[in-house]
C-alpha distance (Angstrom), angle and dihedral (degrees) to the residues before:
residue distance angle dihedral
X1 . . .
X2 3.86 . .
X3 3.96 109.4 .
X4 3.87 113.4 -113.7
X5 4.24 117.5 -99.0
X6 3.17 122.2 -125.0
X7 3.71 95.3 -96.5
X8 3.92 102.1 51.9
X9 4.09 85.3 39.0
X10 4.23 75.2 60.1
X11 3.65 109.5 37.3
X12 4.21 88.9 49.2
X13 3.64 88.5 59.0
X14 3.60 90.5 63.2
X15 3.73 91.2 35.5
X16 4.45 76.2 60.7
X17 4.16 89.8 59.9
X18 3.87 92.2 57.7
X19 3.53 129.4 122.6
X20 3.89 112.8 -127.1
X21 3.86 79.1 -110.1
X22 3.39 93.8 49.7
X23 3.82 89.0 55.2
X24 3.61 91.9 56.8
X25 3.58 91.2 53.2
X26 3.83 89.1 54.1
X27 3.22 100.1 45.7
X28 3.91 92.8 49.5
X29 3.68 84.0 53.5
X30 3.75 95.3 48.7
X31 3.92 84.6 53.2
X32 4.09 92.9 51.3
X33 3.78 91.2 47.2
X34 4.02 81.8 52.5
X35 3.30 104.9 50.0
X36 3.90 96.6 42.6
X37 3.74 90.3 52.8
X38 3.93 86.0 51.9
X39 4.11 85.8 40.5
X40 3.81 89.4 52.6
X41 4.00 98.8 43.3
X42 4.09 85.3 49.7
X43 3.93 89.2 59.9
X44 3.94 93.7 43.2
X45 4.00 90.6 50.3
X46 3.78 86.8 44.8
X47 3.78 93.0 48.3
X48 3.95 88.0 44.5
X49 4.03 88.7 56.1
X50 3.70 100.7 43.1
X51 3.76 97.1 50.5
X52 3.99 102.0 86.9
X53 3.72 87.4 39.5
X54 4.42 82.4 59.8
X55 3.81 91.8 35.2
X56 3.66 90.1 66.5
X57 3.82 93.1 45.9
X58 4.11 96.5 44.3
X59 4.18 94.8 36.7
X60 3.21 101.9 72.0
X61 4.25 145.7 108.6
X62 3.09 107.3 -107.6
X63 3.63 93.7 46.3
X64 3.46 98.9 51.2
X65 3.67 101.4 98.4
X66 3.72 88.3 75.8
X67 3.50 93.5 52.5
X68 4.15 89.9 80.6
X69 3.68 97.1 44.7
């Protein structure tokens, strides 16, 4: 097991003064931060995929008048 940094070694001894209630809290909070990092990377992989499929609509001739605008 990887030894704790500095930082975690610091933000668990806070996480040790909590309340049971306050532990809740931060673990609710934990699981928000989670889920919109996963939220966030599901959008980027989406906009990844759906960019040739655009590409082909946007790039092309008769369009590209509004390309200089």
């Amino acid at each position: 097991m990887q030894a704790l940094s500095d930082k975690e070694k610091h933000i668990l001894a806070k996480i040790r003064q909590c309340s049971p209630t306050q532990l809740a809290e931060i673990e609710d909070f934990i699981d928000f931060l989670s889920q919109r990092y996963r939220d966030r990377q599901i959008v980027a992989a989406a906009t990844a995929a759906s960019e040739p499929s655009f590409a082909q609509v946007w790039d092309n001739p008769e369009d590209a008048v509004y390309d200089d605008l």
